[in-house]
LOZA-370799 format. One line per field, with one value per residue: x, y, z of N, C-alpha, C in turn. Coordinates in steps of 0.1 Angstrom, whole numbers, always signed. Example, Ala and Ser with C-alpha at 12.3 -4.5 7.8 and 13.67 -1.06 7.14 Angstrom:
LOZA-370799
neast <- [+132; +128]
nnorth <- [-57; -22]
nup <- [+78; +71]
caeast <- [+123; +137]
canorth <- [-45; -11]
caup <- [+78; +71]
ceast <- [+132; +129]
cnorth <- [-33; +0]
cup <- [+78; +79]
This chain:
LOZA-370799
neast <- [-2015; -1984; -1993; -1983; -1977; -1964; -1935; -1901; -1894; -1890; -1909; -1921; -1898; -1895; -1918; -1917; -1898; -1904; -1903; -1898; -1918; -1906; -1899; -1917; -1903; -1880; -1844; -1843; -1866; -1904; -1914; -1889; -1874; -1867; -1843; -1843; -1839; -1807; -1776; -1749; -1726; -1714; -1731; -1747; -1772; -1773; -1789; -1804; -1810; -1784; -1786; -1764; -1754; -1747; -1725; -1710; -1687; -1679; -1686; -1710; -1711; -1682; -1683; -1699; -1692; -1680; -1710; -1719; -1698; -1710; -1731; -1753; -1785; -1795; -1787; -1791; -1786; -1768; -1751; -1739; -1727; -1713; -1704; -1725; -1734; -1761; -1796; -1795; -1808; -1815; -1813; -1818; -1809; -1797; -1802; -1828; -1844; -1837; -1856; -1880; -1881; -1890; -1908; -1927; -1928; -1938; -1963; -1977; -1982; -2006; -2007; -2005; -1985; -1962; -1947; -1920; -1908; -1888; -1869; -1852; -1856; -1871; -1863; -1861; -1892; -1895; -1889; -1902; -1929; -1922; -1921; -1950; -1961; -1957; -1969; -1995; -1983; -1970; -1942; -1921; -1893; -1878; -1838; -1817; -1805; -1811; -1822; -1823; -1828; -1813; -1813; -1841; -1857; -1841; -1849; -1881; -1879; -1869; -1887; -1905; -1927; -1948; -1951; -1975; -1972; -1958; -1928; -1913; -1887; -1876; -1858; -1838; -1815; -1817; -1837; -1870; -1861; -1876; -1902; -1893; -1888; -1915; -1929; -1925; -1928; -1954; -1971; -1992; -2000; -1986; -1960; -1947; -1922; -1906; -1893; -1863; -1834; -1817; -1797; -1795; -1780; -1783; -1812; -1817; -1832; -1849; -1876; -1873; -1860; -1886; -1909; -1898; -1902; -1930; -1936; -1942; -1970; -1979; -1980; -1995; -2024; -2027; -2032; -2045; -2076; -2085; -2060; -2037; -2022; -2000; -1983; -1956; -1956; -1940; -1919; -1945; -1952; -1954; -1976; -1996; -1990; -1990; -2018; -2032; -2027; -2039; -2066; -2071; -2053; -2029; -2025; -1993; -1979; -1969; -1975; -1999; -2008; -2013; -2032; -2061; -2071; -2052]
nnorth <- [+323; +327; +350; +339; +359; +375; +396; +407; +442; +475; +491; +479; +478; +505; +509; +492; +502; +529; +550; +574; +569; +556; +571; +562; +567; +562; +552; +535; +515; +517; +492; +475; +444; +421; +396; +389; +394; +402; +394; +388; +386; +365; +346; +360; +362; +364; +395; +398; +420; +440; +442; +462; +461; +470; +457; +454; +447; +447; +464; +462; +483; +478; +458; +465; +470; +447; +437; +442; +437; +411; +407; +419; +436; +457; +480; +487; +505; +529; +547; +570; +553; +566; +566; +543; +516; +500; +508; +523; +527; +548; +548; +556; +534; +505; +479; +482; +490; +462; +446; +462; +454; +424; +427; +439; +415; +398; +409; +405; +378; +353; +334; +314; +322; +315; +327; +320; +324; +328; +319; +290; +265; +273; +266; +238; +238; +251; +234; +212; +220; +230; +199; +186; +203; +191; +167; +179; +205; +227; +237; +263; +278; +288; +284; +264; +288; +313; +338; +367; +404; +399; +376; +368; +379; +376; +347; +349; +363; +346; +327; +302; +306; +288; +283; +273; +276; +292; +296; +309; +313; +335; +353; +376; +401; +420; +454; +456; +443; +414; +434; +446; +426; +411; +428; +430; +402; +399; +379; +353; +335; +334; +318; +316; +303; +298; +317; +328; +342; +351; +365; +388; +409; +433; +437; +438; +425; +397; +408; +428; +408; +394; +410; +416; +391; +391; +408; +396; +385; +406; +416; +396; +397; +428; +424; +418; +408; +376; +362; +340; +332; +312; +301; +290; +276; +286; +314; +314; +341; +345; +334; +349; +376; +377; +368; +394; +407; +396; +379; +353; +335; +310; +282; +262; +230; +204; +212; +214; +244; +246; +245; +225; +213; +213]
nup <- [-1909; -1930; -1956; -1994; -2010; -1999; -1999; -1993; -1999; -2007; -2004; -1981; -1963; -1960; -1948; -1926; -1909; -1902; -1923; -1951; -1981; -2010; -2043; -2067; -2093; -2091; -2087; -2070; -2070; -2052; -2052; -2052; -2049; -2019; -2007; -1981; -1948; -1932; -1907; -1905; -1926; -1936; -1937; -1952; -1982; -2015; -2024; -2000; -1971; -1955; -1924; -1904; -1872; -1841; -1815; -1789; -1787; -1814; -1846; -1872; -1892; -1905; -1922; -1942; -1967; -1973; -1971; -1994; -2014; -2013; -2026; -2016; -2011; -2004; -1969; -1937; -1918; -1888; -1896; -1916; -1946; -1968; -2001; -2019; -2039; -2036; -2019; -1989; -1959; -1932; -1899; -1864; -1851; -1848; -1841; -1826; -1854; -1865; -1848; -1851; -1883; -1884; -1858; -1883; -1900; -1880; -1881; -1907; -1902; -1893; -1875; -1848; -1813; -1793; -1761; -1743; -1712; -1684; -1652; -1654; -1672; -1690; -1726; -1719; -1720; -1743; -1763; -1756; -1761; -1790; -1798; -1791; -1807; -1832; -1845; -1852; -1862; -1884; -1870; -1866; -1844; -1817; -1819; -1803; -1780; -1790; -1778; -1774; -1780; -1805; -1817; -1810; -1832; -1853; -1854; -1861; -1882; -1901; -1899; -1920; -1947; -1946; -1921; -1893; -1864; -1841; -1820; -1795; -1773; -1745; -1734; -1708; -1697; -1690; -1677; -1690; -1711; -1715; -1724; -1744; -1761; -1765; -1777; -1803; -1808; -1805; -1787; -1787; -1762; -1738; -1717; -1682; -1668; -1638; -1613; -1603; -1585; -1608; -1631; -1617; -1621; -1636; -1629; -1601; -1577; -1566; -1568; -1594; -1610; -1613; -1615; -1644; -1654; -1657; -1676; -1696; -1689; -1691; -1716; -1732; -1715; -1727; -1756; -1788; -1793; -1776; -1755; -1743; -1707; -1688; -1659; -1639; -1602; -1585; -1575; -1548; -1551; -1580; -1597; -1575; -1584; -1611; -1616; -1607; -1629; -1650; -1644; -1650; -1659; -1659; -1634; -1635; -1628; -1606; -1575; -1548; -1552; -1578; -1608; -1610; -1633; -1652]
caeast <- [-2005; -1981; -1998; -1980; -1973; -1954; -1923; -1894; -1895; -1883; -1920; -1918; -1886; -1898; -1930; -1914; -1890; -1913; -1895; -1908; -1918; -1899; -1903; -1920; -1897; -1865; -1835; -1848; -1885; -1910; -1914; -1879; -1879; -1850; -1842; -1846; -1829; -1794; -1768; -1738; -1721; -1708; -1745; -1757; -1777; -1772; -1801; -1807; -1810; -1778; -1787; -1755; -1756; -1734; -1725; -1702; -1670; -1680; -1699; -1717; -1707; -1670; -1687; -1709; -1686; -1682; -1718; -1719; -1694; -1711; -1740; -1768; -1797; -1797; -1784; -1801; -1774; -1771; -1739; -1736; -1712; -1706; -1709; -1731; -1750; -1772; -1800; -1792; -1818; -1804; -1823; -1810; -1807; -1801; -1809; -1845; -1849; -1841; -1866; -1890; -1879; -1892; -1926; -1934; -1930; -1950; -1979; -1980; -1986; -2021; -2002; -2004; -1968; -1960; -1936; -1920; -1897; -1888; -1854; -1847; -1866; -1872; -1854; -1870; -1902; -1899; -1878; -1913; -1938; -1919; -1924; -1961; -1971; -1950; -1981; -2003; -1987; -1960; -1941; -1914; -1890; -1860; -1832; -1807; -1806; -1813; -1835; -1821; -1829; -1808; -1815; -1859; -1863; -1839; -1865; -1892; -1876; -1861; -1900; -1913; -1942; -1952; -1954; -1987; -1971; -1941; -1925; -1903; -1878; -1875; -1846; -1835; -1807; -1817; -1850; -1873; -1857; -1889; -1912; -1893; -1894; -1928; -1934; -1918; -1932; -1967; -1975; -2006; -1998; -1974; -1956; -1937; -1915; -1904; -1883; -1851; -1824; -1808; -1795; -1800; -1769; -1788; -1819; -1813; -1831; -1860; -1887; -1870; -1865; -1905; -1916; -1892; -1904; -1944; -1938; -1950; -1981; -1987; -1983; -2003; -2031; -2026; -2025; -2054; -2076; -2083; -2047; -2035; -2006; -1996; -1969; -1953; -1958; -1928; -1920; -1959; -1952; -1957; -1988; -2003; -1990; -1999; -2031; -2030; -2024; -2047; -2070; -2079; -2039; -2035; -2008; -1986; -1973; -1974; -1980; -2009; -2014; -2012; -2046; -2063; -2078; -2043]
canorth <- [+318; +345; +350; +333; +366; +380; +395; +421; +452; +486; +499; +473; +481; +517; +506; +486; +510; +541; +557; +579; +559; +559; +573; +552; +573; +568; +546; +523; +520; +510; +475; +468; +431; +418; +382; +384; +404; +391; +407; +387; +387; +352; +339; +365; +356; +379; +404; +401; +436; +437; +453; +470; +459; +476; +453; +457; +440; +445; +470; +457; +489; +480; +450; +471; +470; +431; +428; +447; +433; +397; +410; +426; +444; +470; +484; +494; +514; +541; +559; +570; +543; +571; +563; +529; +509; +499; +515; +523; +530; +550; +544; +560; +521; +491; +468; +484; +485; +445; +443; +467; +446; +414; +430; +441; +402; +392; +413; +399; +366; +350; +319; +316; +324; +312; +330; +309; +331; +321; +320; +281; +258; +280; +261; +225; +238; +254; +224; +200; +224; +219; +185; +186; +204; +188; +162; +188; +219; +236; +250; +268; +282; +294; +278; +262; +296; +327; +345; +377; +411; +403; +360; +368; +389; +366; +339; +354; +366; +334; +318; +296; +311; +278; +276; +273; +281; +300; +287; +318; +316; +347; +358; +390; +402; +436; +456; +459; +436; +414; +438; +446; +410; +410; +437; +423; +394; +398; +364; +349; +327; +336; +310; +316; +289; +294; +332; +330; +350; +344; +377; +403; +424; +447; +436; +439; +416; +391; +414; +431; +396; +392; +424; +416; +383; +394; +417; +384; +382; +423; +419; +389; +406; +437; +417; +423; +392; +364; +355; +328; +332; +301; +306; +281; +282; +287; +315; +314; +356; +347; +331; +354; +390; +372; +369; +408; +412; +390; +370; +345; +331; +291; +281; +249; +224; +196; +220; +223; +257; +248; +244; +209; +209; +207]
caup <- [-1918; -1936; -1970; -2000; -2014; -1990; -2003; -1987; -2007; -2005; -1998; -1966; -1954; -1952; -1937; -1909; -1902; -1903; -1932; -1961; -1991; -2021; -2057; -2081; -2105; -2087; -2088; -2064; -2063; -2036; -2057; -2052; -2038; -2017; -2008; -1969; -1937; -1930; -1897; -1908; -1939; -1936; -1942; -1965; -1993; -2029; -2021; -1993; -1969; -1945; -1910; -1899; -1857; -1832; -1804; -1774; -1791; -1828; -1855; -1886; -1900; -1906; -1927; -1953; -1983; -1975; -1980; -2008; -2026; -2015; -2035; -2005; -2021; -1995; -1962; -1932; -1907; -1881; -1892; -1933; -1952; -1978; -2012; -2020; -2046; -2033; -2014; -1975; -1948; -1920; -1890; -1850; -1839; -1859; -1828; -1827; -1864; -1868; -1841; -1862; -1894; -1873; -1860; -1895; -1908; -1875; -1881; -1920; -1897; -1884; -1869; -1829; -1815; -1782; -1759; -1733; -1704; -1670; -1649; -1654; -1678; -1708; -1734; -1718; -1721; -1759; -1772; -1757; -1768; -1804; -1803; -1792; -1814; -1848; -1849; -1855; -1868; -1890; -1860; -1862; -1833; -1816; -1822; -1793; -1768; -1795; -1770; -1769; -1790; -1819; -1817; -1815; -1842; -1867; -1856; -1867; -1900; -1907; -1906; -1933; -1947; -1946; -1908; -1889; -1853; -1836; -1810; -1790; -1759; -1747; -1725; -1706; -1686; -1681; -1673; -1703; -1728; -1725; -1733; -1759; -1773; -1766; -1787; -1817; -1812; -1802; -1782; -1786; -1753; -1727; -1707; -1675; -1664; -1625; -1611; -1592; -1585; -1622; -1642; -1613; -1620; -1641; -1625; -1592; -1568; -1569; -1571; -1602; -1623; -1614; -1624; -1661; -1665; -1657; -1688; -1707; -1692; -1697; -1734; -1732; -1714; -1733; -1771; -1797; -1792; -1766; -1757; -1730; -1696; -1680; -1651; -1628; -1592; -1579; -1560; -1549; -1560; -1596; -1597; -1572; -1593; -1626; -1614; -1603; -1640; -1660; -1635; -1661; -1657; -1652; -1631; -1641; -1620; -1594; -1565; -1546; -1559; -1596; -1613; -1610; -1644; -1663]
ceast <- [-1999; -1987; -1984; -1975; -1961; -1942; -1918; -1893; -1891; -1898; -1926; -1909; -1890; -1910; -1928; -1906; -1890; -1906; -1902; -1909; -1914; -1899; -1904; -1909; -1880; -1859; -1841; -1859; -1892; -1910; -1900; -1875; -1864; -1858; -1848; -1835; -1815; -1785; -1753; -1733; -1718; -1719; -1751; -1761; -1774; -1787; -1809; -1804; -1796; -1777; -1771; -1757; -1743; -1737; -1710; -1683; -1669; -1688; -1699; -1712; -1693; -1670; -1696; -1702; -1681; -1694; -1722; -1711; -1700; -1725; -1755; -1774; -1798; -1787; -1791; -1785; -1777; -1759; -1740; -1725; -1705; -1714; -1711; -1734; -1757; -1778; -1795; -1804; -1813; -1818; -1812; -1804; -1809; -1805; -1823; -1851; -1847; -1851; -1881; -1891; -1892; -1910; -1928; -1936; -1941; -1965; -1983; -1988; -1997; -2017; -2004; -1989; -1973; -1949; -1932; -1901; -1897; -1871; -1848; -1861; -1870; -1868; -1858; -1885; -1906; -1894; -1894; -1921; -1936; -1926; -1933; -1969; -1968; -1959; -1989; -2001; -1970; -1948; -1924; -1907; -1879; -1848; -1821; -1812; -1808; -1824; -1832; -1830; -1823; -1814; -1834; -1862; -1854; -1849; -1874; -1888; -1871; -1877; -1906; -1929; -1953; -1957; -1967; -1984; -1958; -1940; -1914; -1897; -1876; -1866; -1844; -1827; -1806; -1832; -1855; -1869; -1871; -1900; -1910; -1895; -1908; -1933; -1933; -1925; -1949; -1973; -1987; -2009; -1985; -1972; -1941; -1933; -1916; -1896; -1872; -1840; -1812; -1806; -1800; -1787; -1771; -1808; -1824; -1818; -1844; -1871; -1882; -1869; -1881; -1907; -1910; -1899; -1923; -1945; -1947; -1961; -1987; -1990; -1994; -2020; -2036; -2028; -2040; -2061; -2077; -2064; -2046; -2026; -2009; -1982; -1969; -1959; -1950; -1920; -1939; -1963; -1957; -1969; -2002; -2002; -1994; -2014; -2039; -2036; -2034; -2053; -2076; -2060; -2043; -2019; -2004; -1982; -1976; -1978; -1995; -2017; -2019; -2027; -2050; -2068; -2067; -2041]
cnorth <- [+330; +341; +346; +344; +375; +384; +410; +432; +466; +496; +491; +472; +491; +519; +503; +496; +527; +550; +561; +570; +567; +563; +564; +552; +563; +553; +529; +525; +511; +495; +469; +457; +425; +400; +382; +399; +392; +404; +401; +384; +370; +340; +343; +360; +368; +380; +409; +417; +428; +448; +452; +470; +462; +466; +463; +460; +443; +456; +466; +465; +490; +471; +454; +469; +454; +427; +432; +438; +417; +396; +416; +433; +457; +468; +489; +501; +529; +551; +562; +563; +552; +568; +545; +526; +505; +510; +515; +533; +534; +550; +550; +550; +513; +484; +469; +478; +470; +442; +446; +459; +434; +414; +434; +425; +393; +395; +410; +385; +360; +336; +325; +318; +323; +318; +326; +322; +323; +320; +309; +281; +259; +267; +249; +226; +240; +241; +211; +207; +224; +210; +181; +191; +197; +177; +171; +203; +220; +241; +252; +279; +286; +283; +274; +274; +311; +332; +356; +390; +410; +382; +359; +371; +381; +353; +341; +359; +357; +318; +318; +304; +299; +268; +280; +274; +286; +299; +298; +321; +331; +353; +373; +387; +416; +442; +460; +450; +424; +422; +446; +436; +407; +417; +435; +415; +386; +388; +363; +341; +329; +324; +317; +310; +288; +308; +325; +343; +349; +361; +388; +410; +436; +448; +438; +430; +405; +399; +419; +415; +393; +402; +422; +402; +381; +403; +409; +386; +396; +419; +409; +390; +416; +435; +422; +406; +388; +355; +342; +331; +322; +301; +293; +288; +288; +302; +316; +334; +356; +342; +343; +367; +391; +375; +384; +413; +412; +377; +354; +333; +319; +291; +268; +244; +212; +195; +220; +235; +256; +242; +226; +205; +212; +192]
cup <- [-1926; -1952; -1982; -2006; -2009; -1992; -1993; -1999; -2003; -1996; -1986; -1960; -1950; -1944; -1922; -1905; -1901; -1914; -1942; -1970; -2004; -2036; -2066; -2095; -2105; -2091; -2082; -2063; -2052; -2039; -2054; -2046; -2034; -2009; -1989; -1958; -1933; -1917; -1900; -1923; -1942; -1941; -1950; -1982; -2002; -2026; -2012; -1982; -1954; -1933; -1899; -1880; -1855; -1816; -1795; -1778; -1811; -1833; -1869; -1893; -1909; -1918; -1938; -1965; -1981; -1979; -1990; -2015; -2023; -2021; -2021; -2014; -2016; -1983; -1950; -1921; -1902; -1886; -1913; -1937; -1964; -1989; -2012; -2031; -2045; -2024; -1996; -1967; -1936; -1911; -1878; -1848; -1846; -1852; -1829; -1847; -1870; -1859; -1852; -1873; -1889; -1869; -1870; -1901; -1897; -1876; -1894; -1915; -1888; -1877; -1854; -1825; -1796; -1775; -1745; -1722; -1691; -1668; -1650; -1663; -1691; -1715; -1733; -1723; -1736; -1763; -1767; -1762; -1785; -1811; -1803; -1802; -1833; -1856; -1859; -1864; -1876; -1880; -1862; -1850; -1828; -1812; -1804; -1781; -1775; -1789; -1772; -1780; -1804; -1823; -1820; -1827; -1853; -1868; -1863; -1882; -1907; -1909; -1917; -1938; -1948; -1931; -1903; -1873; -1851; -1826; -1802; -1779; -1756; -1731; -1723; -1693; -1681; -1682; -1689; -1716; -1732; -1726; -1744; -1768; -1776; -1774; -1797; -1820; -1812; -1797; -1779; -1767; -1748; -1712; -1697; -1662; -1643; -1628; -1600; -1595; -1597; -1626; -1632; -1612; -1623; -1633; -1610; -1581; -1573; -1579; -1585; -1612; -1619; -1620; -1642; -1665; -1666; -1668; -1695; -1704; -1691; -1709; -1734; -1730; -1721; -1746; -1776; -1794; -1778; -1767; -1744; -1719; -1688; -1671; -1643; -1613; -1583; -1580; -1561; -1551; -1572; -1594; -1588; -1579; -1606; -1626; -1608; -1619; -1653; -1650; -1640; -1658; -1648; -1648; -1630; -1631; -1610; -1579; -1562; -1550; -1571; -1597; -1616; -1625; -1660; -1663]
């Protein structure tokens, strides 16, 4: 559970986003406590820190003296805005450092975090795992289809410190984006749904969306801890390279193949 104390601060901004730490003396000090991470102005809260994202069609940077003047505490950005009042964190990559932001608030967190990938299904499967566990637990999760790099990591920064699980879709349309999410979000239990030929533009054929969505059960494998990977059967590829990976892997379903003791 995230500890009750838990606040954003200037000497955990520059922790998460590997940055020197700040003079006790100075203007801004390491105590300096902000309301939360925010990427659009239109939702920003007064104090909160506004991370400057460069998309395709848009840059956050054009939007910095909007959230200034709508009261932000800070700045994080890749380009210098000039003169500020508040404090600004330049970072190479605001994409990564909201990621970084994101794993800094997950590793504050001893909750189990669930990460649910797959080329169909996702989205069915988080939205019942949800509901299963709302008996039992706290859980918060991702919202409608926010899977991506900029959609995981406001998840996770937008949980209650009040929650007792995390619930995370986790989408990619190009090679590596889940084991970046995975990174971020360190999944205690990795679920993967069923592979098809879904998002191979940047992917390019089967075997590449397998290999992207077997990332899950690397990290999973790979995690600190007794973790969990549960994969569909379907193509009968996944269950046999999962099991390549982390031989301990239970496989879902009403197939023959799938494990008789779900």
């Amino acid at each position: 559970m995230m500890p009750a104390t838990f606040r954003w601060t200037d000497a955990a901004i520059r922790r998460a986003l590997g940055l020197r730490g700040g003079d006790p003396g100075a203007a801004h000090p390491p105590g300096r406590p902000y309301e939360g991470i925010c990427t659009d102005t239109r939702t920003l809260r007064r104090g909160d820190v506004f991370v400057a994202l460069r998309g395709e069609r848009f840059d956050g940077h054009a939007f910095i003296a909007r959230a200034v003047q709508s009261g932000c505490g800070a700045v994080v950005a890749a380009d210098d805005p000039g003169e500020c009042p508040v404090p600004v964190y330049r970072v190479p990559d605001t994409l990564k450092a909201l990621g970084d932001l994101a794993l800094h608030r997950r590793i504050q967190s001893a909750v189990p975090v669930v990460g649910i990938t797959g080329s169909s299904g996702k989205t069915t499967v988080k939205d019942l795992a949800l509901g299963a566990l709302a008996g039992t637990h706290r859980a918060h999760g991702t919202e409608a289809n926010l899977n991506n790099r900029v959609g995981t990591p406001l998840t996770i920064l937008s949980m209650p410190e009040t929650a007792t699980a995390l619930v995370l879709e986790l989408g990619t349309n190009e090679p590596g984006e889940i084991a970046e999410l995975a990174r971020i979000a360190r999944p205690t239990i990795g679920v993967v749904t069923t592979v098809s030929e879904t998002h191979i533009e940047r992917l390019g054929d089967l075997c590449g969306v397998l290999d992207e969505k077997l990332d899950l059960v690397r990290a999973v494998a790979a995690g600190v801890g007794s973790g969990a990977a549960i994969v569909g059967y379907d193509p009968a590829e996944l269950p046999r390279q999962a099991r390549t990976i982390a031989p301990g892997v239970t496989v879902a379903g009403w197939s023959p193949a799938a494990d008789p003791h779900l």
